[in-house]
C-alpha positions in Angstrom: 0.0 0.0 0.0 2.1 3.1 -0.8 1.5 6.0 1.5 3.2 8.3 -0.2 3.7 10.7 3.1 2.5 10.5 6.0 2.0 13.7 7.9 1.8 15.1 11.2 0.2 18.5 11.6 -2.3 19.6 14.1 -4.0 21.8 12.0 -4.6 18.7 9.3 -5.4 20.7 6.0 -3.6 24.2 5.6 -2.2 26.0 2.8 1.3 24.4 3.7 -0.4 20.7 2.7 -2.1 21.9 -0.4 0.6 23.9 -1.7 3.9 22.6 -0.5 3.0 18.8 -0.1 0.3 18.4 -2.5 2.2 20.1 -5.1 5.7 18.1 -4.4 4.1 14.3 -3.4 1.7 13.3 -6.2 -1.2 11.5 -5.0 -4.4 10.3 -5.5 -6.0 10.3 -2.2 -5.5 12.8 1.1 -7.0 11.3 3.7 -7.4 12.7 7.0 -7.5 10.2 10.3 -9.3 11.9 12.6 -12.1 11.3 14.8 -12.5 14.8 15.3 -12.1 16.2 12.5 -14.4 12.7 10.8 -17.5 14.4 13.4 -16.9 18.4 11.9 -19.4 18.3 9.2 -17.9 22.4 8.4 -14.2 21.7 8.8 -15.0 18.8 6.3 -16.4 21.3 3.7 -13.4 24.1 4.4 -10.7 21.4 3.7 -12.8 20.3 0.8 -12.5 24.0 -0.5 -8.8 23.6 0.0 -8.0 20.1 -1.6 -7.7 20.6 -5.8 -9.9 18.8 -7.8 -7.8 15.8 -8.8 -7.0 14.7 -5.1 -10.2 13.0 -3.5 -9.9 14.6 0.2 -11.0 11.5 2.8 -11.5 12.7 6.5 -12.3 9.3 8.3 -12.2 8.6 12.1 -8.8 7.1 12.9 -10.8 3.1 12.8 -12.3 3.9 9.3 -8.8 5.6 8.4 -7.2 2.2 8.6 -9.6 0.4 7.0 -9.4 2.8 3.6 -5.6 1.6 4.2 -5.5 -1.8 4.4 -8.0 -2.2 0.8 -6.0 0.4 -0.8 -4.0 -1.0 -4.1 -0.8 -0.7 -4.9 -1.9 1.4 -7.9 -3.4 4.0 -5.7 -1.1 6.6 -3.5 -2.0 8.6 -0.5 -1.4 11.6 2.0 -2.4 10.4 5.3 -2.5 13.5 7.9 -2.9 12.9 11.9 -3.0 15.6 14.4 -0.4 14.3 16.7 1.9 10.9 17.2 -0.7 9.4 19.2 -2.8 8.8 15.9 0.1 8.2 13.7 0.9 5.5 16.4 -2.6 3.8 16.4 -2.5 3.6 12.7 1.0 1.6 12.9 -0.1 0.1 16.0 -3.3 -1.8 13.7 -0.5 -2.8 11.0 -0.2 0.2 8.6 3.0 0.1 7.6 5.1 3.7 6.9 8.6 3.8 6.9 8.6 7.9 7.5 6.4 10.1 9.8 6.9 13.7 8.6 6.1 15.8 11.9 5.1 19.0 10.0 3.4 21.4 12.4 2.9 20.9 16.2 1.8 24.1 18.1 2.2 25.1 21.3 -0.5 25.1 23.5 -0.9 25.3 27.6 1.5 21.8 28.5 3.8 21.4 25.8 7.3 22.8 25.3 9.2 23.9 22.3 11.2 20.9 20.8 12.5 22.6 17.5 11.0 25.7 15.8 7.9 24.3 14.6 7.7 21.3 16.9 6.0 21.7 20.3 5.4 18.3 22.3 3.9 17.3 25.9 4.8 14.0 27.6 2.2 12.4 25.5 3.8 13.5 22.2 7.1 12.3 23.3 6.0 9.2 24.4 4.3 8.1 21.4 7.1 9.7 19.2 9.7 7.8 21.1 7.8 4.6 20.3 6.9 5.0 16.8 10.8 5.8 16.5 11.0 2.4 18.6 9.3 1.1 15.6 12.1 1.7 12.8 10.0 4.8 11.7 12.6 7.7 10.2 10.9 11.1 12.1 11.5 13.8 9.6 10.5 17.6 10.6 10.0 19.6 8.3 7.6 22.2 7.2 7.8 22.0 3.3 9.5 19.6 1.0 12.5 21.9 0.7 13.5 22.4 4.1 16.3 21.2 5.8 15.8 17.4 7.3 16.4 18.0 10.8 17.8 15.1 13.3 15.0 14.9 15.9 15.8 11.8 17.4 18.6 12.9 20.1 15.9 15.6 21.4 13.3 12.6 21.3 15.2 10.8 23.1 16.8 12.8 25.9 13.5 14.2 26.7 11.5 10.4 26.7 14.7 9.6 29.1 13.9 12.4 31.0 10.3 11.5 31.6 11.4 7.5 32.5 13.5 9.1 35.0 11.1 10.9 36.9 8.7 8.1 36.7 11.4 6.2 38.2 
């Protein structure tokens, strides 16, 4: 099944998808796993608005999200977004394979901390970062196809050893 990015950003469908990934990734389908976003009948149609014609736009609760992914044919390719590593986990966790998780925008909000410029993370995050890394997963930051790939994995790691030690 060839995901042909797979696509952490918490704001799922944003001009930085449509015209720095869309444009550089060809693909059939975009799907967005979400079981919030799958519920949001009006974030549905603004993404809709967003997505050009020739890419059928999917938003599917995380479940359905892995169903479209285990029937998909090898003929077919696909953007699948998630709004944080816990998702992108539970998709791997059911036997979606990926072999990259492009962590594309994760905003602060009250509990996380600044991991890189356009990385913010709580122990959650980290958690389920550290294992999909665990996993054989390549983590690749970046905002747009052109940036720099930045080495995430030391930061990953020191802060998930960080949380085992105060759990210790």
């Amino acid at each position: 099944m060839p995901i042909s990015l797979f696509r952490i950003d918490d704001r799922l469908v944003h001009g930085q998808v449509v015209q720095g990934w869309l444009k550089a990734v060809s693909v059939d389908i975009l799907l967005v796993a979400s079981d919030v976003a799958a519920q949001d009948k009006i974030q549905q149609m603004v993404m809709g608005m967003a997505v050009p014609s020739d890419v059928k736009l999917k938003v599917k609760s995380l479940k359905d999200a892995v169903n479209i992914l285990s029937r998909i044919d090898n003929k077919t390719s696909v953007m699948v977004l998630v709004a944080s590593p816990r998702e992108a986990f539970y998709i791997l966790e059911q036997g979606i394979k990926f072999n990259s998780l492009n962590i594309g925008g994760m905003h602060f909000f009250d509990g996380k901390k600044q991991i890189l410029s356009n990385v913010c993370a709580d122990n959650t995050d980290i958690k389920f970062l550290y294992k999909i890394y665990q996993r054989g997963i390549d983590l690749e930051p970046r905002i747009l196809p052109n940036d720099e790939r930045l080495n995430i994995i030391p930061l990953i790691e020191k802060e998930y050893l960080a949380l085992s030690e105060v759990g210790k």
